[in-house]
C-alpha positions in Angstrom: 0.0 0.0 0.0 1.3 3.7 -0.9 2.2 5.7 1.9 0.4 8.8 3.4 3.4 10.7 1.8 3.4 9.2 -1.7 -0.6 9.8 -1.5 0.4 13.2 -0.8 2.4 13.6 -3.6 0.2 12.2 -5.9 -2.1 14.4 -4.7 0.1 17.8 -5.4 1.0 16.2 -8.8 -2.8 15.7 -9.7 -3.7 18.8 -8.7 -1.1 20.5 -10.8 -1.6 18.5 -13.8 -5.1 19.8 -13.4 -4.0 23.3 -13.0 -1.8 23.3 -16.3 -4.8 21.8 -18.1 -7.3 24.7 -17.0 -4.6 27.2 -17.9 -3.8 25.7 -20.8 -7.6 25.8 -21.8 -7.8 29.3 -21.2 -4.8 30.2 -22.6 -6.2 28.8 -26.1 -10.0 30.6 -25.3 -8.2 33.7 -24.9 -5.8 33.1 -28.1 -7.4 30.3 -30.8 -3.8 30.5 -32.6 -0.7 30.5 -30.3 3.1 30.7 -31.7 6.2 29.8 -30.9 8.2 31.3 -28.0 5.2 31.3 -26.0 5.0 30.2 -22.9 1.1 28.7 -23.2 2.3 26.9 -26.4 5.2 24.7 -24.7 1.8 24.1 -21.8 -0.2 23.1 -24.9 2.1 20.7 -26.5 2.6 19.4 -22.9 -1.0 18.5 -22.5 -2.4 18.2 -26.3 -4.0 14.7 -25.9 -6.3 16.1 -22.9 -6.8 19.2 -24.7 -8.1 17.6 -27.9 -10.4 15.3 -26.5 -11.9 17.8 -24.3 -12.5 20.5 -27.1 -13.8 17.7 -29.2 -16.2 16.5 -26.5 -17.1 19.3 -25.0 -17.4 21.9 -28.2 -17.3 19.6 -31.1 -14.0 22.5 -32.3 -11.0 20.3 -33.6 -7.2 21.4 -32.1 -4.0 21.1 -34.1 -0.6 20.9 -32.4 2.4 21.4 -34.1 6.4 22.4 -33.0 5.6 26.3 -34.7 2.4 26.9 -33.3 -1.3 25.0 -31.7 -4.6 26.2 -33.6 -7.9 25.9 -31.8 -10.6 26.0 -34.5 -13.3 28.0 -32.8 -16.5 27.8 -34.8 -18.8 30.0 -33.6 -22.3 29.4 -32.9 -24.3 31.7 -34.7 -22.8 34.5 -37.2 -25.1 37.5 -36.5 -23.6 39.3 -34.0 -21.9 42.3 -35.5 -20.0 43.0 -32.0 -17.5 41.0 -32.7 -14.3 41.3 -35.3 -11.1 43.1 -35.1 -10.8 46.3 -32.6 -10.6 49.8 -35.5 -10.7 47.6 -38.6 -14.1 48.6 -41.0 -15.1 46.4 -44.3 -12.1 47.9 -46.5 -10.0 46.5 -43.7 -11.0 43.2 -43.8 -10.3 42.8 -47.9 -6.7 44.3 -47.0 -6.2 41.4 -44.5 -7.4 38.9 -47.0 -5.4 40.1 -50.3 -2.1 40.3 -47.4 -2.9 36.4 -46.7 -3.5 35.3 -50.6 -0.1 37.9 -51.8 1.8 35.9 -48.6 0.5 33.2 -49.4 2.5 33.1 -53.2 6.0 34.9 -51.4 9.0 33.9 -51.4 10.3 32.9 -47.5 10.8 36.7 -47.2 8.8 39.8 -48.5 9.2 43.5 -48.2 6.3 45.7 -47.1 6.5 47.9 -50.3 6.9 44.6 -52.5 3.8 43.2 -50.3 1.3 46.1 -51.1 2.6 46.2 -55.0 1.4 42.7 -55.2 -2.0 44.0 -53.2 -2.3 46.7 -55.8 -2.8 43.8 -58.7 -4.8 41.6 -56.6 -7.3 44.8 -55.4 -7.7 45.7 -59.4 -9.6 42.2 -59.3 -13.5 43.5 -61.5 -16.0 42.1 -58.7 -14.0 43.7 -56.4 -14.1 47.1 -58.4 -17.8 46.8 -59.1 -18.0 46.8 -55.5 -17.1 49.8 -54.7 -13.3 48.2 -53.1 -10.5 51.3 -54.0 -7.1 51.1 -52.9 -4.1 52.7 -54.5 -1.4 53.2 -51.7 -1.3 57.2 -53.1 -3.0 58.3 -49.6 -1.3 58.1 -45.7 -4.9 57.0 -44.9 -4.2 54.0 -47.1 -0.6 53.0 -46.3 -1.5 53.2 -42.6 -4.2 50.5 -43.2 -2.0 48.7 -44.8 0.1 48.9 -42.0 -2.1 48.1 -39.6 -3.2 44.5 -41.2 0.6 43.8 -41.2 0.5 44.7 -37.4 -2.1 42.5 -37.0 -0.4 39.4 -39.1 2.7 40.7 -36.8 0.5 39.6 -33.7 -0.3 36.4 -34.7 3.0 35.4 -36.1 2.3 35.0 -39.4 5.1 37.7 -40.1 7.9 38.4 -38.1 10.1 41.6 -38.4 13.2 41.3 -39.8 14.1 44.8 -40.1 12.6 48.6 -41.1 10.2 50.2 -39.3 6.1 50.7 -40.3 5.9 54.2 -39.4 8.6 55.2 -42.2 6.9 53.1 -44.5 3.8 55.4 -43.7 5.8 58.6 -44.4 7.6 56.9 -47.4 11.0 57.5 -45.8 11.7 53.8 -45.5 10.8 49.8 -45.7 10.3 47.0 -43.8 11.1 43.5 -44.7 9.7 40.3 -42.5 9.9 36.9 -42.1 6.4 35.0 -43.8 5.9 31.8 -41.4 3.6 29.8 -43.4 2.6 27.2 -41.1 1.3 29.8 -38.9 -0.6 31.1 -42.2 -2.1 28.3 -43.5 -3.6 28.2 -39.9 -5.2 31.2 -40.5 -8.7 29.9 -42.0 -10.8 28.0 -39.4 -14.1 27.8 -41.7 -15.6 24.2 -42.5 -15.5 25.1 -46.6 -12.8 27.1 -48.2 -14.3 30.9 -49.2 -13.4 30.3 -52.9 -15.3 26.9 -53.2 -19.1 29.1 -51.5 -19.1 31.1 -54.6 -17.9 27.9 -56.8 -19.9 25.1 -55.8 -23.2 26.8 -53.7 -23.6 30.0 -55.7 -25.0 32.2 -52.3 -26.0 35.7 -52.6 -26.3 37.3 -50.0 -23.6 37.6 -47.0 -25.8 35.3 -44.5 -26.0 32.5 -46.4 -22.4 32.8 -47.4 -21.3 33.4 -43.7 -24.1 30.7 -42.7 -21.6 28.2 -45.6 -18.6 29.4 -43.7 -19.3 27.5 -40.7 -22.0 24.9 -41.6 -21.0 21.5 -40.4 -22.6 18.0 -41.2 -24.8 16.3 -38.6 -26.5 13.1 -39.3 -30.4 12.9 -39.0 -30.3 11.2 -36.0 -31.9 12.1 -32.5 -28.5 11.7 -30.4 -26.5 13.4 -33.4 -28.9 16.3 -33.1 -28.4 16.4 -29.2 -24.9 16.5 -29.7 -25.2 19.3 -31.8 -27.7 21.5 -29.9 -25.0 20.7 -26.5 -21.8 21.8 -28.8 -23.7 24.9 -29.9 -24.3 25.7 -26.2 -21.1 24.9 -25.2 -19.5 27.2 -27.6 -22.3 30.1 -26.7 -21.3 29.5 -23.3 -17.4 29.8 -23.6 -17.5 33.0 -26.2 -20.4 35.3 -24.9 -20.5 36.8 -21.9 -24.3 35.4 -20.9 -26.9 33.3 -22.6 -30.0 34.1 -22.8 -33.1 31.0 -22.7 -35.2 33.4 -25.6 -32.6 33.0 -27.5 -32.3 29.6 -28.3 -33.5 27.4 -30.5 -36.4 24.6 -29.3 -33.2 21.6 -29.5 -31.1 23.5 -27.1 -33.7 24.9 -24.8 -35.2 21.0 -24.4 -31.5 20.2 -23.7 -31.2 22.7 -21.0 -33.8 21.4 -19.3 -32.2 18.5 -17.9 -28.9 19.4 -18.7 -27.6 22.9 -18.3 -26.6 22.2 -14.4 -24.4 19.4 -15.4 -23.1 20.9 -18.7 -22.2 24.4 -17.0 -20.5 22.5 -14.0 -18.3 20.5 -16.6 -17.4 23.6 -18.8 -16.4 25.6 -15.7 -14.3 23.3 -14.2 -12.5 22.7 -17.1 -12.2 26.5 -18.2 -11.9 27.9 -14.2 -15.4 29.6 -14.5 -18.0 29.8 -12.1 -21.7 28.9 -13.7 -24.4 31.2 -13.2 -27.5 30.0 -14.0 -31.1 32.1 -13.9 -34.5 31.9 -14.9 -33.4 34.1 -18.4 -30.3 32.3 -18.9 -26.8 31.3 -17.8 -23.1 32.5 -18.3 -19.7 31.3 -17.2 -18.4 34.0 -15.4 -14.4 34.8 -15.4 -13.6 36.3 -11.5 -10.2 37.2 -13.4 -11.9 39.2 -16.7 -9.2 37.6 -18.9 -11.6 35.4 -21.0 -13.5 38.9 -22.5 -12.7 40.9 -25.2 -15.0 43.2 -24.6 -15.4 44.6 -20.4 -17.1 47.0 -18.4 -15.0 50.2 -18.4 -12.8 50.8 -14.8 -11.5 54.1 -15.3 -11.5 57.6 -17.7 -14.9 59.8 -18.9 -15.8 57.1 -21.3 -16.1 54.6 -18.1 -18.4 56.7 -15.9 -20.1 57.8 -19.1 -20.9 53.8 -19.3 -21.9 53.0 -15.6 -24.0 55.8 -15.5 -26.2 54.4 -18.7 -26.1 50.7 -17.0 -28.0 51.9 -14.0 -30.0 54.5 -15.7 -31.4 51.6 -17.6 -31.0 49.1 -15.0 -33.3 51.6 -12.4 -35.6 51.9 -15.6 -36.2 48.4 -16.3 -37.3 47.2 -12.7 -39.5 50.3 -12.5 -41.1 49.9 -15.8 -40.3 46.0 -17.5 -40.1 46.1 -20.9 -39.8 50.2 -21.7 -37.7 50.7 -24.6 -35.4 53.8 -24.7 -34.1 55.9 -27.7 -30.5 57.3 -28.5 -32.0 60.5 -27.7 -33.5 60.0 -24.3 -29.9 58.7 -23.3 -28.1 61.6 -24.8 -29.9 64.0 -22.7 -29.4 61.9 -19.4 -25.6 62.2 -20.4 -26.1 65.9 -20.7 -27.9 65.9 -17.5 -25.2 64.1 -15.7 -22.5 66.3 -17.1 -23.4 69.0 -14.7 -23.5 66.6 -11.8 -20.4 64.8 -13.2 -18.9 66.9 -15.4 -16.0 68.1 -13.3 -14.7 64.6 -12.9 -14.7 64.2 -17.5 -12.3 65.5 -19.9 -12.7 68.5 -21.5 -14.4 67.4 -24.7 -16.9 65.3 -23.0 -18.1 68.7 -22.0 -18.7 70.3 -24.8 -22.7 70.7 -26.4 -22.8 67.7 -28.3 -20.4 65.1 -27.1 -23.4 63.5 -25.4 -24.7 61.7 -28.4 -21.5 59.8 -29.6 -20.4 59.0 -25.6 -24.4 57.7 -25.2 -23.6 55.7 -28.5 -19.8 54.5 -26.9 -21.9 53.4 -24.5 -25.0 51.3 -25.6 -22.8 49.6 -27.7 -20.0 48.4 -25.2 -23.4 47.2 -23.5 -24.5 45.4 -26.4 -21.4 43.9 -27.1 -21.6 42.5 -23.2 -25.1 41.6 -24.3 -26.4 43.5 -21.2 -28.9 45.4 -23.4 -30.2 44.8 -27.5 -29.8 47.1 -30.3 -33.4 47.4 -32.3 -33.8 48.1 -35.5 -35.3 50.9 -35.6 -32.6 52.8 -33.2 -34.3 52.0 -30.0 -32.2 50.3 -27.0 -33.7 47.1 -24.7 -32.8 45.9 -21.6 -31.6 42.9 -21.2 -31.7 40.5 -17.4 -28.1 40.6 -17.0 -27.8 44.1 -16.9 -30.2 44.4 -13.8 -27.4 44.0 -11.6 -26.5 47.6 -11.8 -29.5 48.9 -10.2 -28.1 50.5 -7.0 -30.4 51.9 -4.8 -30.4 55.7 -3.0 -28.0 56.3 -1.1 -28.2 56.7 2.6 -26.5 58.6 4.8 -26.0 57.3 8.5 -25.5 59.3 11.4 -21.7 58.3 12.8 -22.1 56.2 15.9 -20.5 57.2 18.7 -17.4 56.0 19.7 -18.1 53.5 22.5 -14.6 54.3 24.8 
């Protein structure tokens, strides 16, 4: 029989194993593609057998592992919600990042930034792109520093590595850059279930939903446990990429899953991921004590972070006073304005200004929406959502000081 020491340290080793693992998930939550040189890739490689089996099991995503880099393919649930994408890049953007990846993609081991957008100039001359409105001709700052800022972002991930140069001169056209292309990390790049080119080629889709819809559509056999599987994976990816999930939400698979399930399910996610699961009559969320699995957080400090609070429990006082009220843009502007003269003293001086109320009320309904504390309507107007009730704070009270008892 082992002794109470050896059960001791088996103990300390279990619990540490278990401790790489969770950080290990996290590590590939917070980062779907990590490099080489990072510390969470040597934990990966470490613990890459767990690691698959549990994102397979758990998420139905698929993880690769290799010496350069690990790639979790994260497959999201649904592909409405226009929150999410690349912090300060817009639609013109996006094309940059993909004629970069396709002009890389042909390179040589090497490539200069000026040789990099020459080739984008050819590709961007491409007629479908031109009879949609796509311009880009390198003759403009604005242009080169979007250029730049794609490379910054290829720079993050690892696909290129800096050699030598420096953007900024590239901007001013006093200088070059020239990087390393890492192609493993590139062809990593692409984490949807059918390749862009073959949508247009096989499917002929119109319209951007059902070509985003082909991006990420994925076979399930017409069989009751196959459908269950699905409608858990769904949920389980849901619940490890949004900040809360809400029941109305769903569809009628996942809700009748939840049903018996979602205690057992959250429990297993967050044990695996270090979350705690919160779980309501509306919905449930795994919530990060840490804040390291969102992207998107409540504000702590600066104008645009009061600005932000002060809307959550404007709305939040609202919406247990008077369920269901929708607000407009311009009801919140004036509360900003209104709150300016109480608060103003503690905001920048622009905030001040007549005006500024509208686009810091917008800064903040939609940091809100991204958390999925309150919806967006169509027609302008803003709705509360369950989660956000938690930032209804009651009148302050002011209590006599008690005398001091000595």
């Amino acid at each position: 029989m082992a002794s109470q020491s050896e059960r001791k340290l088996a103990d300390v080793l279990e619990q540490q194993q278990d401790e790489e693992r969770e950080r290990a998930v996290r590590a590939l939550l917070m980062r779907p593609l990590l490099i080489a040189g990072s510390p969470e890739l040597a934990l990966v490689r470490r613990h890459s057998e767990y690691l698959r089996d549990w994102f397979q099991r758990e998420t139905g995503w698929s993880l690769r592992v290799e010496r350069q880099c690990a790639r979790l393919y994260k497959r999201p649930a649904v592909h409405e919600d226009t929150t999410r994408g690349v912090k300060d890049f817009d639609r013109d953007h996006y094309v940059l990042l993909c004629l970069a990846c396709a002009a890389l993609e042909r390179a040589e081991s090497q490539i200069t930034l000026r040789t990099l957008g020459e080739r984008m100039l050819e590709a961007a001359l491409d007629p479908e792109l031109v009879t949609r409105g796509f311009q880009f001709t390198l003759e403009s700052a604005r242009e080169r520093r979007a250029l730049v800022s794609v490379c910054r972002y290829l720079l993050d991930f690892g696909v290129l590595a800096r050699v030598a140069g420096d953007e900024e001169a590239y901007v001013t056209q006093s200088g070059d850059v020239l990087y390393d292309i890492h192609r493993r990390v590139l062809s990593a790049l692409p984490a949807s279930a059918l390749g862009a080119s073959l949508i247009e080629a096989t499917r002929g889709l119109s319209t951007l939903e059902d070509r985003l819809g082909a991006l990420i559509e994925e076979l399930v056999p017409d069989t009751v446990d196959a459908h269950r599987t699905a409608a858990r994976h769904r949920l389980a990816r849901r619940l490890l990429d949004d900040p809360v999930v809400y029941n109305d939400e769903l569809s009628d698979d996942e809700r009748a899953y939840l049903a018996t399930q979602r205690g057992t399910m959250s429990a297993r996610l967050a044990q695996g991921a270090g979350l705690i699961a919160e779980l309501r009559a509306e919905g449930l969320a795994l919530v990060d004590r840490d804040g390291e699995l969102s992207d998107e957080r409540m504000p702590a400090v600066g104008t645009e972070a009061h600005v932000t609070l002060l809307i959550a429990e404007y709305l939040a006082t609202a919406a247990r006073n008077e369920p269901g009220r929708l607000h407009s843009m311009n009801e919140l502007a004036v509360f900003v304005r209104t709150a300016s003269d109480e608060y103003g003293r503690f905001w920048r001086k622009e905030a001040r200004e007549a005006g500024a109320e509208q686009a810091l009320a917008e800064q903040a309904v939609n940091r809100l929406s991204a958390l999925r504390l309150v919806r967006i309507l169509e027609g302008g107007g803003v709705e509360t959502r369950p989660a956000l009730l938690r930032f209804a704070i009651g009148t302050a009270q002011v209590r006599p000081k008690q005398e001091s008892l000595s």
